[in-house]
TINUSE-508197 format. One record per residue: residue in one letter; x, y, z of N, C-alpha, C in turn. Coordinates in steps of 0.05 Angstrom, whole numbers, padded with zeros to 5 digits, always signed. Example, Ala and Ser with C-alpha at 12.3 -4.5 7.8 and 13.67 -1.06 7.14 Angstrom:
<nodes>
A+00264-00114+00156+00246-00090+00156+00264-00066+00156;S+00257-00045+00142+00273-00021+00143+00258+00001+00157;
</nodes>
This chain:
<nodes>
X+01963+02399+02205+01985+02382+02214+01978+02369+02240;X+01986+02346+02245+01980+02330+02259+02001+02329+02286;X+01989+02322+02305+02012+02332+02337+02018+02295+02339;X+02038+02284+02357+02033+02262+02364+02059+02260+02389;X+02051+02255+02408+02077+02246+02426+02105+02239+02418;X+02095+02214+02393+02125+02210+02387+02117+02215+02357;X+02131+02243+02351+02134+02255+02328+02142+02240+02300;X+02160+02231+02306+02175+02218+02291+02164+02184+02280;X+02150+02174+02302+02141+02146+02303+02118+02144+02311;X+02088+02154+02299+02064+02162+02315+02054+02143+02331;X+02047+02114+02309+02035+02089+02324+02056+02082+02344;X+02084+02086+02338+02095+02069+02367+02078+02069+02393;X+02082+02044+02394+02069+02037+02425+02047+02036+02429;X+02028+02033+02410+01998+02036+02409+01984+02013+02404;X+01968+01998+02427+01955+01979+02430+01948+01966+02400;X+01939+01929+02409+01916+01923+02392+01914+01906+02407;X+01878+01903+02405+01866+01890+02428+01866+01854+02406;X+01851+01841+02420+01854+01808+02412+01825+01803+02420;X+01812+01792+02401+01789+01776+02415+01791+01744+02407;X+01770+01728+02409+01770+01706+02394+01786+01684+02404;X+01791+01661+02394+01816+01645+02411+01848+01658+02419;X+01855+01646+02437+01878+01656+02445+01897+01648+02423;X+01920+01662+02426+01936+01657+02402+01962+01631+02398;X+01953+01629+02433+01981+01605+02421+01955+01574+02425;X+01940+01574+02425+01916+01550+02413+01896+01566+02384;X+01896+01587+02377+01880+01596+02354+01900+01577+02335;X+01877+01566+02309+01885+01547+02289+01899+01566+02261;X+01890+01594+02269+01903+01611+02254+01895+01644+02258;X+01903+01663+02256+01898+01687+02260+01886+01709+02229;X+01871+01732+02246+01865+01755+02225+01879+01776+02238;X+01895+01795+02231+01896+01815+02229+01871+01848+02223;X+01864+01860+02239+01843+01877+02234+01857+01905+02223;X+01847+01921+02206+01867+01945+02208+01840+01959+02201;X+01826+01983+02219+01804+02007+02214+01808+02020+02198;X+01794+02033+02196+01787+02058+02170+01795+02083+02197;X+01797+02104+02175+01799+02136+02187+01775+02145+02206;X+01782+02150+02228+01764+02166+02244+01750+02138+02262;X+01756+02121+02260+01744+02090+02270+01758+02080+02289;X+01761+02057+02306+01774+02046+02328+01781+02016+02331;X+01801+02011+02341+01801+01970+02340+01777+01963+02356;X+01764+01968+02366+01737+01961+02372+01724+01961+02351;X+01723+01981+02329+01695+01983+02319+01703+01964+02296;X+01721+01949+02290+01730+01935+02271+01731+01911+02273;X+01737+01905+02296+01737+01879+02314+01699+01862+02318;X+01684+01882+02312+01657+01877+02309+01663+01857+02280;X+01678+01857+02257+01668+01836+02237+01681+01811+02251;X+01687+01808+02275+01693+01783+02284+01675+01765+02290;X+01644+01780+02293+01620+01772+02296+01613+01763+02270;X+01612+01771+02248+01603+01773+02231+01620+01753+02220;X+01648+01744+02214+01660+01723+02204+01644+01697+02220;X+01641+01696+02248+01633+01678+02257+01650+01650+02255;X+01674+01658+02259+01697+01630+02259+01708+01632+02285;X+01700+01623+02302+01712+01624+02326+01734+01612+02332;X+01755+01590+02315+01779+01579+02323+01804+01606+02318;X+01786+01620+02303+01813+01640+02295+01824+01664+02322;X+01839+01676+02324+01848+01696+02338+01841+01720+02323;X+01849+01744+02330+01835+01771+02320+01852+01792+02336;X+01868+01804+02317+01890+01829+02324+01879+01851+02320;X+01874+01872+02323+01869+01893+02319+01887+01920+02336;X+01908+01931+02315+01918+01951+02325+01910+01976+02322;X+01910+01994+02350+01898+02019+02345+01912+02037+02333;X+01903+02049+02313+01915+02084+02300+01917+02094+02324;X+01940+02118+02331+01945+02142+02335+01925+02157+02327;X+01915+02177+02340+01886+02189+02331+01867+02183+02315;X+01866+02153+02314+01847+02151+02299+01844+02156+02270;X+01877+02151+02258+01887+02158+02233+01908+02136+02224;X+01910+02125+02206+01938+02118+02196+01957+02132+02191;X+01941+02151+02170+01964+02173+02154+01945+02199+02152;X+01949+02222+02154+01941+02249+02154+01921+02250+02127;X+01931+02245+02104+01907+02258+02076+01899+02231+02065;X+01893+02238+02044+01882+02218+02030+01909+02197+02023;X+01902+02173+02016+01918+02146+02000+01928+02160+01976;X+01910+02178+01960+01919+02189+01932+01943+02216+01941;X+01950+02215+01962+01964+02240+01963+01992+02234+01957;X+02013+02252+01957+02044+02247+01946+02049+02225+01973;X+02069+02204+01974+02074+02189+01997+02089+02215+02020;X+02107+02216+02001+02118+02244+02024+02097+02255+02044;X+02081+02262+02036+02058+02280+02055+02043+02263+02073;X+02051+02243+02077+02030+02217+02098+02053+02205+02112;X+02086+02219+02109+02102+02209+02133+02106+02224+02152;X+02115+02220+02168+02117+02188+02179+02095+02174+02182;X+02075+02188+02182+02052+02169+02201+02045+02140+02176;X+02054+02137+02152+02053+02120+02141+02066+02096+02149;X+02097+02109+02144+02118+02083+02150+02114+02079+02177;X+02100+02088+02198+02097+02087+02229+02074+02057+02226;X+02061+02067+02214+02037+02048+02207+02037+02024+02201;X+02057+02023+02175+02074+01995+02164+02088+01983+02189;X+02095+01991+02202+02107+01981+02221+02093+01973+02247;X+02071+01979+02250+02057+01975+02271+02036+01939+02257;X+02041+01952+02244+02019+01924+02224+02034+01909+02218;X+02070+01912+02222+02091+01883+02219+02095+01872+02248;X+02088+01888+02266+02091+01878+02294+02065+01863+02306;X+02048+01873+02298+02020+01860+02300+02022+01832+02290;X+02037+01833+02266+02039+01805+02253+02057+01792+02263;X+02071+01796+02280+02097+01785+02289+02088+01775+02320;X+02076+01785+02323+02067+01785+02353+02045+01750+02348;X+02031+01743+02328+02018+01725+02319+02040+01698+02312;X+02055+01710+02305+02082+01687+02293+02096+01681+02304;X+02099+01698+02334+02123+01686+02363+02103+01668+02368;X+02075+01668+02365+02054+01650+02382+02047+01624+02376;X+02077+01620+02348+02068+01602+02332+02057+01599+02317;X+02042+01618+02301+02021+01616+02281+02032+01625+02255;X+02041+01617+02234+02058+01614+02210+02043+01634+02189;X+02056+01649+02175+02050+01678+02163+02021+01656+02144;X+02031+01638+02129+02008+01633+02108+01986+01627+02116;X+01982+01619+02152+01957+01621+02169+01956+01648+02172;X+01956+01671+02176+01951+01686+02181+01940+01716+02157;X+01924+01716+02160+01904+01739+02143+01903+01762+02151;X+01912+01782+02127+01902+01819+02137+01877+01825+02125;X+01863+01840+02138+01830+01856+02134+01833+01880+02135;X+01825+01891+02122+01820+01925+02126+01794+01932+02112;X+01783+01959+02122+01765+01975+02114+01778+02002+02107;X+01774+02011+02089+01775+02041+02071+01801+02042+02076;X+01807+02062+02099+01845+02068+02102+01853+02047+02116;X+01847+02031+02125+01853+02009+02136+01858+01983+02116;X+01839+01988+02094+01842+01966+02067+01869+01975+02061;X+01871+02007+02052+01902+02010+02035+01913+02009+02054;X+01917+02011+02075+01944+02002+02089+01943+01971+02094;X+01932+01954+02087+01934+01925+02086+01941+01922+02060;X+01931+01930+02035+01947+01917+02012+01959+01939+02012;X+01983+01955+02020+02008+01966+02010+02025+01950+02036;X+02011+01933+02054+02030+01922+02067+02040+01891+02062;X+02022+01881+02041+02026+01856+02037+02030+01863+02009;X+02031+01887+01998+02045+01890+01977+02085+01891+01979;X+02088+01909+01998+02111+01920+02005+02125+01889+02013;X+02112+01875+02023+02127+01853+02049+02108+01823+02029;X+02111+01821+02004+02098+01795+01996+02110+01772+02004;X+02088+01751+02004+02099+01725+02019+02079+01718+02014;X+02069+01687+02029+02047+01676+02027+02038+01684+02056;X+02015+01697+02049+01996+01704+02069+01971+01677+02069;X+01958+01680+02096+01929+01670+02092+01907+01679+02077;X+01912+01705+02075+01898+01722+02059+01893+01753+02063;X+01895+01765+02039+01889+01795+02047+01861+01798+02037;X+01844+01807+02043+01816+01828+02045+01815+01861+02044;X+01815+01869+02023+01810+01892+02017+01785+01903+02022;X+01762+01914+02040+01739+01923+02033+01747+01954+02024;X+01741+01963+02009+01738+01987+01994+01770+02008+02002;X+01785+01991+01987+01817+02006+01983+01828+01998+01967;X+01857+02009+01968+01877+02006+01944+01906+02018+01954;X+01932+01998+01935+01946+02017+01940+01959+02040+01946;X+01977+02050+01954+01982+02077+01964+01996+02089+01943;X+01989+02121+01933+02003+02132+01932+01984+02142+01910;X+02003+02167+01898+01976+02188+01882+01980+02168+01849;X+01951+02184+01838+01950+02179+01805+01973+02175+01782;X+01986+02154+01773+02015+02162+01753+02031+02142+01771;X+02025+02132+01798+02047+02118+01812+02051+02094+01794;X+02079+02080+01794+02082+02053+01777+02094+02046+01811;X+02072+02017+01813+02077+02002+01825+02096+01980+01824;X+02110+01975+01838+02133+01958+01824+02141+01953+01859;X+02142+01932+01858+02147+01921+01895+02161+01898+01895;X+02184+01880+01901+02198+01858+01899+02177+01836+01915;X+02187+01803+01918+02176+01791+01930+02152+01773+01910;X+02142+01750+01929+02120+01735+01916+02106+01734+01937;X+02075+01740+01919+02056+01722+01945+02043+01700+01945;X+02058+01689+01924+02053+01657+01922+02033+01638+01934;X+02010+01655+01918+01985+01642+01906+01971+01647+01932;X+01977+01672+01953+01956+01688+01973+01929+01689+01965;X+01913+01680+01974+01887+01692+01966+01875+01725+01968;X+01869+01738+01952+01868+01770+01957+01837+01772+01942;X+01822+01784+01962+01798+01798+01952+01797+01826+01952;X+01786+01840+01939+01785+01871+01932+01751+01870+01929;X+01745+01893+01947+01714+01898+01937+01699+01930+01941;X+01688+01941+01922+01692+01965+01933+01660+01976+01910;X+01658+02001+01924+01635+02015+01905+01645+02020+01880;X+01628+02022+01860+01636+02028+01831+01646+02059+01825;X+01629+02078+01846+01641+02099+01851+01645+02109+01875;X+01654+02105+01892+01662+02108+01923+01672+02139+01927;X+01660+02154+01943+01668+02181+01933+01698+02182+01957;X+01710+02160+01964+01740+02163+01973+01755+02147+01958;X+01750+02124+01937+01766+02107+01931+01750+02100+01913;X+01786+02117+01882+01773+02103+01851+01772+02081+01846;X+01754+02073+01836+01749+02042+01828+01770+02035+01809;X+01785+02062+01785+01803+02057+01776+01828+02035+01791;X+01838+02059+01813+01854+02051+01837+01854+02017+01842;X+01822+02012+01851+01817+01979+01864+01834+01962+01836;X+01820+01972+01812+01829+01953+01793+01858+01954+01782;X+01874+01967+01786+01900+01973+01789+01909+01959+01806;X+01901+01955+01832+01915+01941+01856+01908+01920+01857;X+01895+01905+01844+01887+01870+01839+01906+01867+01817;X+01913+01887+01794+01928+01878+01777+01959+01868+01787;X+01958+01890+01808+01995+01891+01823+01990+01865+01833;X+01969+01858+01849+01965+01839+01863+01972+01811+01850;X+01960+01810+01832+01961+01799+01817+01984+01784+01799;X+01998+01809+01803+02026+01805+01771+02049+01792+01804;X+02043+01797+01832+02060+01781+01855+02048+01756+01854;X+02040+01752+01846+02031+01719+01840+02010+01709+01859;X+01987+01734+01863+01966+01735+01881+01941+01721+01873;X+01918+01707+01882+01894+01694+01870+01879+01709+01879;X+01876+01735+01863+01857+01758+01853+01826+01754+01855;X+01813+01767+01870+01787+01766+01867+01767+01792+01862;X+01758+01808+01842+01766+01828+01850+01726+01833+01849;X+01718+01851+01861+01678+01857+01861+01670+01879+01860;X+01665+01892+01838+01649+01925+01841+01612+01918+01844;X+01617+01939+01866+01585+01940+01879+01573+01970+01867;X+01555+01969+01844+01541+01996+01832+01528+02006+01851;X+01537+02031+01851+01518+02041+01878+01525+02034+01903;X+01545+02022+01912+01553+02021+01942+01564+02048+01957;X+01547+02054+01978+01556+02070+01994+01588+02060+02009;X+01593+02071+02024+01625+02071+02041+01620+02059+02060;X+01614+02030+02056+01613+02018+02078+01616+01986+02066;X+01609+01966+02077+01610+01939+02075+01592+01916+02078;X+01595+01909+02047+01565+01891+02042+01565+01866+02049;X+01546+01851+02048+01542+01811+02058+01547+01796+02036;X+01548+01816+02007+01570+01793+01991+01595+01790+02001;X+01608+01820+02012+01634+01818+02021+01646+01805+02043;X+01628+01802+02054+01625+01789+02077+01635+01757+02075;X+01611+01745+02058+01616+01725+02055+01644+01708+02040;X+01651+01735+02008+01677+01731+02003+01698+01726+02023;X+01695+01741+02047+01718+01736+02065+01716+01721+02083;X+01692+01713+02089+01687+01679+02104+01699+01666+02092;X+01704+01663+02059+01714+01644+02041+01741+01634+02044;X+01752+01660+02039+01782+01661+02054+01797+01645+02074;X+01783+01662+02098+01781+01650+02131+01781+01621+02128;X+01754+01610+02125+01749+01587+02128+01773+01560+02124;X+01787+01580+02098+01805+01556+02095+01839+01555+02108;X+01824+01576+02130+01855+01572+02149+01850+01558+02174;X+01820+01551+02176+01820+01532+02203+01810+01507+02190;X+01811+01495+02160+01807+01476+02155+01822+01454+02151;X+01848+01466+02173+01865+01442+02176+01881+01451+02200;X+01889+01438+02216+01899+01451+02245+01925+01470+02237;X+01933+01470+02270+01957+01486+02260+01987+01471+02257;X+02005+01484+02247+02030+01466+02250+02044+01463+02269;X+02058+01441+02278+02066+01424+02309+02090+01420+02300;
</nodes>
């Protein structure tokens, strides 16, 4: 079991750093969300790697370096609060982008591993038109048998999913399940199994999500 200052609300109050253009001149923003045991620093590194410099770059830090205590496949019950703490730290992140002026369908979520499922169960939960969500190697929340069923549209979001064929944290079952949900919200699905990928993140994926990006600074912002 997990300790946290504020018991009840773990992430409350817990930074995310910004690199990249400032946010009230960035042409549009990303959202970063880490994997388990990782840091908004160490995530904030694919900012290099996108190599779009008009964009902004949010990255909020986990509470210990966790979103949620067990696995994504565990009962939801057993990952609160620090779940719904989470969801909420990743609606303020995004909000904090949108006082700055920068309009939800400019703005894109990224994640890696626990950081992927907590980006698509957050633009699952909260659909709309996003700039885009980026899944690297995640999925929905919640254990085996869940029926997904979430209100809302994400009216024609661009969503990539990409993950190992057997990822020894995340079933590939899972990924293809969560492009379907994605999908049936009225999402433009992309979905990539990598045979043999270790738990980490490849330069096809890479470039899938340049793809994305690119087409949120390919027109200014709104005035």
């Amino acid at each position: 079991m997990r300790s946290s200052s504020n018991a009840a609300d773990p992430h409350r109050n817990q930074p995310a750093l910004h690199r990249g253009r400032a946010l009230d001149s960035a042409k549009a923003a990303v959202v970063l969300l880490h994997g388990r045991g990782a840091s908004a620093e160490d995530i904030l590194g694919l900012a290099e790697e996108f190599d779009l410099p008009e964009l902004a770059y949010l990255a909020p830090e986990a509470a210990e370096h966790t979103w949620y205590p067990y696995s994504f496949l565990a009962p939801i019950e057993q990952n609160q609060p620090w779940l719904d703490s989470a969801l909420q730290l990743v609606a303020v992140t995004l909000q904090r982008a949108i006082a700055a002026g920068i309009e939800r369908h400019k703005i894109a979520i990224v994640g890696f591993s626990q950081g992927a499922c907590l980006a698509t169960e957050f633009v699952a939960r909260n659909a709309a038109r996003y700039g885009g969500l980026v899944a690297f190697t995640g999925g929905l929340i919640g254990p085996p048998g869940t029926r997904f069923v979430y209100p809302g549209e994400l009216s024609g979001t661009a969503c990539f999913l990409g993950a190992g064929d057997h990822d020894p944290h995340v079933p590939w079952k899972r990924v293809e399940e969560s492009a379907s949900v994605l999908s049936g919200l009225g999402g433009v699905v992309t979905l990539r199994s990598y045979p043999g990928m270790p738990h980490t993140i490849n330069e096809d994926e890479i470039e899938q999500a340049k793809s994305i990006l690119s087409r949120l600074v390919a027109t200014g912002r709104a005035v």
